[in-house]
C-alpha positions in Angstrom: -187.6 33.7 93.2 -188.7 30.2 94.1 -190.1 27.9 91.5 -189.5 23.9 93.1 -190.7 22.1 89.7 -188.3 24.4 87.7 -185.5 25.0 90.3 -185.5 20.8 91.0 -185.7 19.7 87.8 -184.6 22.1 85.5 -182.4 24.8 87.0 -180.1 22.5 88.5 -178.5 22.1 85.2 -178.2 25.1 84.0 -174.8 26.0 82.2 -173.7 21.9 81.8 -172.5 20.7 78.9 -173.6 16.9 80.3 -175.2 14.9 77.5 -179.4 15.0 77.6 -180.7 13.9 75.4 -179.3 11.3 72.6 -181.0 11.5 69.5 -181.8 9.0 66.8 -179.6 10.6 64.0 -176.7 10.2 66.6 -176.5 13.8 67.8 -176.4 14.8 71.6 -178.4 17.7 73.3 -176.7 19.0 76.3 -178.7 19.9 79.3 -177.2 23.3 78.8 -178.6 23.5 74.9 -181.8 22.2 76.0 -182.2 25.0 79.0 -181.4 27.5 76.2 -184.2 26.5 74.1 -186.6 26.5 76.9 -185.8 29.5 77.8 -186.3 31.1 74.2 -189.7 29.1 74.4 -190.3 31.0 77.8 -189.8 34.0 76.3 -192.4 33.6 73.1 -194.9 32.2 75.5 -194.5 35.6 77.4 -194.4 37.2 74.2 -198.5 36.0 73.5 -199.5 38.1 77.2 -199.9 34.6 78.7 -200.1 34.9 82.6 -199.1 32.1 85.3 -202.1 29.8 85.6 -203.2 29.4 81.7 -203.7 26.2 80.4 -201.3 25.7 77.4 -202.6 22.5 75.2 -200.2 20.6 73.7 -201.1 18.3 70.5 -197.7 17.4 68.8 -195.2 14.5 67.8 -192.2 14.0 70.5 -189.5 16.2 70.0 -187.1 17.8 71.9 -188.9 20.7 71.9 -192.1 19.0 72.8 -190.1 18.3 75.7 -188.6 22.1 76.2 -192.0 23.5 75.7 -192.9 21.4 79.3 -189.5 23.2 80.8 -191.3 26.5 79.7 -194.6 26.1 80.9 -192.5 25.2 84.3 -190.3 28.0 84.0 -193.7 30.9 83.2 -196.0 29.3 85.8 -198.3 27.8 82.9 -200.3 24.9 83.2 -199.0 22.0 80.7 -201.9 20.1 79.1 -200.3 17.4 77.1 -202.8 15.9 74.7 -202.9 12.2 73.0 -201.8 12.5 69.3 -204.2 10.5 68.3 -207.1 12.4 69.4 -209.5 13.9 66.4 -210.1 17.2 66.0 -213.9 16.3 67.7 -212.2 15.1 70.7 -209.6 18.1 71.2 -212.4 20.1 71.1 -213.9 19.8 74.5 -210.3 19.5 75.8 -209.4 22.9 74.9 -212.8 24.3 75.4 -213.3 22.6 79.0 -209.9 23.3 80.1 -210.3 26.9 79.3 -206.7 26.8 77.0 -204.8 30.1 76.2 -202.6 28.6 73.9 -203.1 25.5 71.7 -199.9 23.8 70.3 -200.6 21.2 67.3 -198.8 20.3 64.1 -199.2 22.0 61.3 -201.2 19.2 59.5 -203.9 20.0 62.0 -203.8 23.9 61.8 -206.7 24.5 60.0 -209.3 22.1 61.6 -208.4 23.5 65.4 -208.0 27.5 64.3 -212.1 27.8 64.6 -212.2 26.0 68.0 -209.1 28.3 69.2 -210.7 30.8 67.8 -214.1 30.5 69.5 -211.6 29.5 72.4 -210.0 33.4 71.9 -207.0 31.1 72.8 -203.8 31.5 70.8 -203.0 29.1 68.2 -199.4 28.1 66.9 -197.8 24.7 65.2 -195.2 22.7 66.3 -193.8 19.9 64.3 -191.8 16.4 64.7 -189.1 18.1 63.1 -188.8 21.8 65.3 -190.5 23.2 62.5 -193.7 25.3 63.0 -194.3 29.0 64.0 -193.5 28.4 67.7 -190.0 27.7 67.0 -189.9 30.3 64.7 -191.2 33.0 67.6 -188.8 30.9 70.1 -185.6 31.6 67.7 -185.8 35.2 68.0 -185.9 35.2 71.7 -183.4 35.4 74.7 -181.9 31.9 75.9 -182.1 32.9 79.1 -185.6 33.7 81.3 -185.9 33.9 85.2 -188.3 31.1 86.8 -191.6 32.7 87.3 -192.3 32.5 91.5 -194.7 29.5 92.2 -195.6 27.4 95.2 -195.4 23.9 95.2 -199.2 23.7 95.6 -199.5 25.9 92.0 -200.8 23.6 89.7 -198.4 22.4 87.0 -200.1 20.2 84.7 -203.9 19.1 83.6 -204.3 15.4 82.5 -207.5 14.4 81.1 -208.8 11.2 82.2 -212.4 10.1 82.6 -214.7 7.4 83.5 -217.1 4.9 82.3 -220.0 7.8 82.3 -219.7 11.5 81.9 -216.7 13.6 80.1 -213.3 13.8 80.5 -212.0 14.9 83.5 -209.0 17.5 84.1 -206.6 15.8 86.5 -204.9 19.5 88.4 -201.3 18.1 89.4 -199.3 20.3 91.7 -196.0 21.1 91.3 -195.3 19.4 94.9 -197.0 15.8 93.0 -195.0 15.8 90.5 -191.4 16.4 92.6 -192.2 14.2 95.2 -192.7 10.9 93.0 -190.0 11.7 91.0 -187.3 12.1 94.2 -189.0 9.2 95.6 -188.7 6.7 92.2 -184.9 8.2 91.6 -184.1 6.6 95.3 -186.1 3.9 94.9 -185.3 2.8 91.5 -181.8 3.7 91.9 -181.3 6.6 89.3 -177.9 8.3 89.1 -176.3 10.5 86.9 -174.6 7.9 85.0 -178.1 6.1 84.2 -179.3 6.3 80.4 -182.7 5.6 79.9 -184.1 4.0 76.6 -187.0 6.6 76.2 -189.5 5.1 74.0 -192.4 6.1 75.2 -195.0 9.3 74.5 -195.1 12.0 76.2 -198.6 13.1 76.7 -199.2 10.7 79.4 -197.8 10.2 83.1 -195.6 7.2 82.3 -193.7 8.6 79.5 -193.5 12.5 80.4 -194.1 12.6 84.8 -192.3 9.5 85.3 -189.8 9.2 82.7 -188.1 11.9 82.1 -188.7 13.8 85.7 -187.1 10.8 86.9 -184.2 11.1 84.6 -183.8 15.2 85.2 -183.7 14.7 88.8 -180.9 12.3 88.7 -179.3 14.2 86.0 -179.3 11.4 83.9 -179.9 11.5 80.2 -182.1 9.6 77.9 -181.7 7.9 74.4 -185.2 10.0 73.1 -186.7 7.6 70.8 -190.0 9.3 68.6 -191.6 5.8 69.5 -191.2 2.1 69.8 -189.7 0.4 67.0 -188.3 -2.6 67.6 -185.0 -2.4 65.2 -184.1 0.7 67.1 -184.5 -0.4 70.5 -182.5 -3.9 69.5 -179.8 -1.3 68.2 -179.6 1.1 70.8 -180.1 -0.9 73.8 -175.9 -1.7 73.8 -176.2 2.2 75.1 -178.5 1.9 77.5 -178.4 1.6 81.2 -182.6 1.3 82.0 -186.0 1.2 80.1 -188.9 2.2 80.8 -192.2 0.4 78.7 -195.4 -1.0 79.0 -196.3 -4.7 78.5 -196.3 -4.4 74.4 -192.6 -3.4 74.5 -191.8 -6.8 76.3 -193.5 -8.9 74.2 -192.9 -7.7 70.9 -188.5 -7.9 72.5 -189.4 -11.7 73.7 -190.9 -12.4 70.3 -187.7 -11.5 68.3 -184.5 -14.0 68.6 -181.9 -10.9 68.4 -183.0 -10.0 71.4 -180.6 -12.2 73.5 -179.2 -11.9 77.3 -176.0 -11.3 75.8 -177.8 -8.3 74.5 -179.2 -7.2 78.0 -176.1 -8.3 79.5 -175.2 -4.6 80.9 -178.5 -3.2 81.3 -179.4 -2.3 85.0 -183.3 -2.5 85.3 -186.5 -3.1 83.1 -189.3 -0.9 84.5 -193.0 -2.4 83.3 -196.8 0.0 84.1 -199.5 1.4 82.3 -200.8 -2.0 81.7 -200.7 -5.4 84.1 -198.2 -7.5 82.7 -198.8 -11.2 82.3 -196.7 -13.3 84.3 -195.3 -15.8 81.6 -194.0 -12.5 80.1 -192.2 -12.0 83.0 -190.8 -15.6 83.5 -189.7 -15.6 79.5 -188.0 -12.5 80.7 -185.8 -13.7 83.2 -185.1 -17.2 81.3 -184.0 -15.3 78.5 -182.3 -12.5 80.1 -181.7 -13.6 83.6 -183.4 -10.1 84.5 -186.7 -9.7 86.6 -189.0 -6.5 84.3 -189.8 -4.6 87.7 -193.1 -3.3 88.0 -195.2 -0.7 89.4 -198.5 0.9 89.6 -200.1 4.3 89.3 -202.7 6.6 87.8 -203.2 9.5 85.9 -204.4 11.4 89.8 -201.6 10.1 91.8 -198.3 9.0 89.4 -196.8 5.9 91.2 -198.5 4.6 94.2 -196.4 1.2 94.6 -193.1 -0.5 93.3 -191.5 -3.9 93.0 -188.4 -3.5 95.2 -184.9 -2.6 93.8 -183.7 -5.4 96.1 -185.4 -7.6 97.1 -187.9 -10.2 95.4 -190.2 -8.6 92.2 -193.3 -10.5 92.5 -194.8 -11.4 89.2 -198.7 -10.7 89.3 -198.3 -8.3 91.7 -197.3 -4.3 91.7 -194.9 -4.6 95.1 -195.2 -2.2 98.2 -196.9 1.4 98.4 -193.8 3.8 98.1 -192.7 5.2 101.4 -194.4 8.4 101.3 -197.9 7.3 100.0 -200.4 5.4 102.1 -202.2 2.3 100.6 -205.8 0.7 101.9 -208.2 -1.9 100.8 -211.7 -0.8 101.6 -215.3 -2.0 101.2 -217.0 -0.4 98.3 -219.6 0.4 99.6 -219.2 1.8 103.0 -215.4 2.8 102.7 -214.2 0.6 106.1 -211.0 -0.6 105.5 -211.1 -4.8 105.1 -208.8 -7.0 106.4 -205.3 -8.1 104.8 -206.2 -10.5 102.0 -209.3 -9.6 101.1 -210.7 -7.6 97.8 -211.7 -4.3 98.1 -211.4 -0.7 96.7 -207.8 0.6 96.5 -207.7 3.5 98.1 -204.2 5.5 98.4 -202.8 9.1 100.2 -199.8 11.2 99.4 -197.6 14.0 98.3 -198.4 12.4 95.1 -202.1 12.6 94.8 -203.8 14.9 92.8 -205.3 18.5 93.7 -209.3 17.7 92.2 -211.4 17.6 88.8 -211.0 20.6 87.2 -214.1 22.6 87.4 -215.9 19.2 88.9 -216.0 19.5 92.5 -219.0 16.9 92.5 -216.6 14.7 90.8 -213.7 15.8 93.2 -215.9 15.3 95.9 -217.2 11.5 95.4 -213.5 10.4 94.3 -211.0 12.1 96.9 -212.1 11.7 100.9 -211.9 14.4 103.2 -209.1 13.3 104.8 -207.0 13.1 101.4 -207.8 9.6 100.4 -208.3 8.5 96.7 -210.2 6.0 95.6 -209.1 4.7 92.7 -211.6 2.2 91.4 -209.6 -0.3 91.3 -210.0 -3.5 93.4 -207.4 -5.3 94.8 -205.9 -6.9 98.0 -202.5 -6.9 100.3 -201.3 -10.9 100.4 -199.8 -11.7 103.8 -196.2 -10.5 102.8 -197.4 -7.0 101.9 -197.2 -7.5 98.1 -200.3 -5.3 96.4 -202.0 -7.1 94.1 -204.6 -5.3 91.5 -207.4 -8.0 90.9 -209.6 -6.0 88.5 -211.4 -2.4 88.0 -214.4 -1.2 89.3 -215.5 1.0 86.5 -214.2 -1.1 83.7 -211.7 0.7 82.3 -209.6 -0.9 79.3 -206.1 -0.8 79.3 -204.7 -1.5 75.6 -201.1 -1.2 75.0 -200.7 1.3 77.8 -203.6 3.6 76.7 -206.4 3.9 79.0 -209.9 3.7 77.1 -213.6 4.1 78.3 -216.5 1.8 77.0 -219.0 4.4 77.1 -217.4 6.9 75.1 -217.6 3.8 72.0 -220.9 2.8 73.3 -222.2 6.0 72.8 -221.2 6.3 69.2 -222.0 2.7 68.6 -226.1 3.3 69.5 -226.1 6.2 67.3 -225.2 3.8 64.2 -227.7 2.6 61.9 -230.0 -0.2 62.9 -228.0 -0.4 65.8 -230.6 -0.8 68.9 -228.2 -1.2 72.1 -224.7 -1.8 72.3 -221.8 -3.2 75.2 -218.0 -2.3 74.8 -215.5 -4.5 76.8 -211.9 -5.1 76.7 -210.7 -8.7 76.5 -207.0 -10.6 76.5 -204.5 -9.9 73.8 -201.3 -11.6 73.7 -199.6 -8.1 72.5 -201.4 -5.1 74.1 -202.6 -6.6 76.9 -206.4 -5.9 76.1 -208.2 -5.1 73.3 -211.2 -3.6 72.7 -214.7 -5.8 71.0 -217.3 -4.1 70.7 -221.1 -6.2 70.4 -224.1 -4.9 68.9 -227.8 -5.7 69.4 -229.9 -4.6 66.2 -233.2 -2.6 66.4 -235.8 -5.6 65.3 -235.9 -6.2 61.8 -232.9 -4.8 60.7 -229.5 -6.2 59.4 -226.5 -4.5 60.5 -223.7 -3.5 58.0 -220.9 -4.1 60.4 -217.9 -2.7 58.2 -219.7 0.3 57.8 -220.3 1.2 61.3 -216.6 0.2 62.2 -215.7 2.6 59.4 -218.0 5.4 60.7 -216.5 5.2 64.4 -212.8 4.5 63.4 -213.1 8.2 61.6 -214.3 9.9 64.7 -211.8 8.2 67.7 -208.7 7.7 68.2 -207.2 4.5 66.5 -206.3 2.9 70.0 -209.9 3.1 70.6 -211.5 1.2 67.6 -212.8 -2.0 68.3 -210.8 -5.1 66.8 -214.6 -6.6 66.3 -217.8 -6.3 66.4 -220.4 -9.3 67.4 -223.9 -9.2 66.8 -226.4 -10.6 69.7 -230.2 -11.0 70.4 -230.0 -9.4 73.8 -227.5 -8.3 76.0 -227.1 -10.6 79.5 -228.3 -8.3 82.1 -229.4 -8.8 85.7 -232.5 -8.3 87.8 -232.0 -4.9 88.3 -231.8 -4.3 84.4 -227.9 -3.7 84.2 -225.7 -5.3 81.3 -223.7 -8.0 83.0 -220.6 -7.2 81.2 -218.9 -10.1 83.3 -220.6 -12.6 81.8 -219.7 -11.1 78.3 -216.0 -10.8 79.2 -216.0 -14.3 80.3 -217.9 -15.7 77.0 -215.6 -13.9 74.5 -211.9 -14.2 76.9 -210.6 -16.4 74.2 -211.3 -14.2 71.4 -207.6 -12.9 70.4 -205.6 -15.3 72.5 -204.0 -16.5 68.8 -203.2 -12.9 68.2 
């Protein structure tokens, strides 16, 4: 029976004993060991009476069976909801409960504060650790290593990822199984892949960059990966002699470029440095190439769509700019307010259409609706323009999103929490330069009148309830916020004021 995502990605190395996945401790998974273990996994998910469609939410560490457990969700027709590690127990919460989850994965350290919610859920719950352990492995053991591919369209959903922004909740991104195969057979060709590629895998997995880009790209090149649990500097100097490409966001370029063992002699044999989730400053990229001779390629995408554009393989990779749209997506600059497409040059809304581009909000046609045209165009909310040679450039976002070391974070979901602090009248979140994640997030407080704030204590009070990427590096204390006529915060103004704040680090 037909299943694309599996049969394309999966299936097509079934029975080889071609090296997968190289593992810190020096040992080798084959593609054949690592079908097996899906297919045990495929078998205890069917085991719990889960049916194609289900959201299965996945809290964990990377392992490889983080990784087999997406290859079983392929092969059953499940939904694959990979969820941020850092996220607190509040936060999963309204993941697993708006997403409607069957099954929530999590580590065993977590177990007992996400049974009630999965409970209330009447979802399954089972643990998964860094190291295999955990009671889904133990289920998986005991199974078959073999399962047929559950029939599925390529317009079946494959995957949920939550993304949201500046007001409202979290939104469930539905990606088809026909998204994800068509940017990852587009990127292998234009990105060059092959079978003798090996990636330097150091980024997570519950995000688009690390799991739909990454490693799809990789299993439908038949490549294999050196699957590193995260970035640590030592390693990658150490393991990059076995490397072929990397993948990374700005952070793992600067934090390379600010350590003198990494050398061009070190690069020497690597074929490509792959740069997202994050713009990426263009000194970093010319201390790149004078220390390496190599020009860090970069791209751009989203959570909705996967890539959109791409430096070229050949051909010139423009600093400050994320290349062409890739051939099968198409790539317009409109005005924000009426949607007519503007003229090359000038700043508008990017708005983009392809196989790559997202199904809707889950549950949130409004959302849907207001974000993805009739006709199949996204808008992204971010503005940018087309120069005169066709290079995309993104000039800022329309909805002021914070980008921080690759992880995408909201000001209003620290806003929120920030008003509800003591003495603590109004507040403004924005992101501002950082030499090392790109942004960072400062958070500025206007006091009810009268009162004094106690501004370690309020950064204590939200650092316990979000996710550490999220905290604010500071907090500044102001009369008033700027606003405009119309009342609204002028969070411009702010950014430009405080642009300097963390430029020493």
């Amino acid at each position: 029976m037909a299943n694309s995502l599996y049969d394309r990605l999966f299936g097509i190395h079934a029975g080889k004993a071609t090296p997968f996945l190289h593992l810190p401790d020096g040992q080798v998974l084959t593609h054949a060991a690592f079908l097996d273990m899906a297919a045990r996994l495929a078998n205890a998910l069917m085991g719990l009476e889960l049916e194609p469609g289900d959201r299965v939410a996945v809290q964990v560490e990377k392992s490889p069976e983080t990784l087999a457990l997406y290859a079983a969700c392929a092969q059953t027709g499940l939904i694959f909801l990979p969820l941020n590690t850092a996220y607190t127990t509040t936060e999963l919460q309204y993941f697993i409960e708006n997403s409607g989850a069957k099954l929530v994965v999590c580590d065993t350290s977590n177990e007992a504060g996400l049974t009630p919610i999965a409970q209330a859920q009447n979802a399954h719950l089972a643990t998964l650790n860094a190291d295999g352990s955990g009671s889904l492995m133990r289920r998986a053991l005991g199974m078959l290593p073999a399962f047929e591919p559950v029939s599925r369209s390529e317009d079946d959903l494959a995957a949920f990822l939550y993304t949201s922004g500046t007001t409202g909740r979290s939104k469930g991104a539905m990606l088809t199984q026909a998204n994800l195969l068509s940017n990852a057979e587009t990127l292998v060709q234009e990105w060059r892949f092959t079978k003798d590629d090996v990636l330097l895998h150091a980024l997570p997995i519950f995000h688009t960059h690390g799991l739909f880009v990454a490693t799809n790209v990789v299993l439908a090149s038949s490549g294999s990966m050196i699957f590193l649990p995260k970035f640590d500097l030592d390693n990658i100097l150490r393991l990059m002699p076995e490397a072929t490409s990397m993948m990374g966001v700005p952070t793992f370029y600067t934090r390379l470029l600010g350590d003198d063992r990494f050398t061009g002699d070190l690069a020497r044999h690597m074929r490509l440095f792959i740069s997202g989730s994050a713009p990426l400053l263009a000194e970093t990229h010319e201390q790149f190439v004078a220390r390496t001779g190599h020009r860090i390629l970069e791209r751009y995408g989203m959570t909705e769509t996967n890539m959109n554009t791409s430096n070229p393989y050949d051909g010139e990779r423009r600093a400050g700019t994320v290349g062409f749209p890739l051939p099968d997506v198409e790539l317009k600059v409109t005005d924000p307010e009426t949607g007519a497409p503007l003229p090359q040059g000038e700043i508008g809304m990017i708005e983009v259409r392809g196989p790559n581009v997202f199904k809707g909000y889950w549950q949130m046609p409004e959302k849907t609706a207001a974000e993805l045209r009739e006709d199949g165009f996204f808008i992204t909310g971010d503005l940018g323009r087309v120069d005169e040679d066709g290079y995309v450039h993104i000039v800022g976002r329309g909805k002021d999103l914070i980008i921080s070391g690759g992880y995408n974070i909201y000001p209003k979901e620290i806003e929120l929490l920030l008003d509800d602090q003591p003495g603590v009248l109004e507040s403004a979140v924005i992101g501002v330069p950082h030499p090392d994640f790109g942004e960072t997030v400062l958070g500025i407080l206007v006091p009810q009148p009268g009162q004094a704030l106690d501004l370690d204590a309020i950064l204590a009070r939200v650092q316990d309830q979000l996710a550490r990427f999220k905290h604010p590096r500071k907090l500044i204390v102001l009369d008033e916020l700027p606003r405009n006529t119309m009342g609204k915060v002028q969070k411009n103004a702010l950014r430009e004021t405080y642009k300097d704040s963390f430029t020493q680090g």
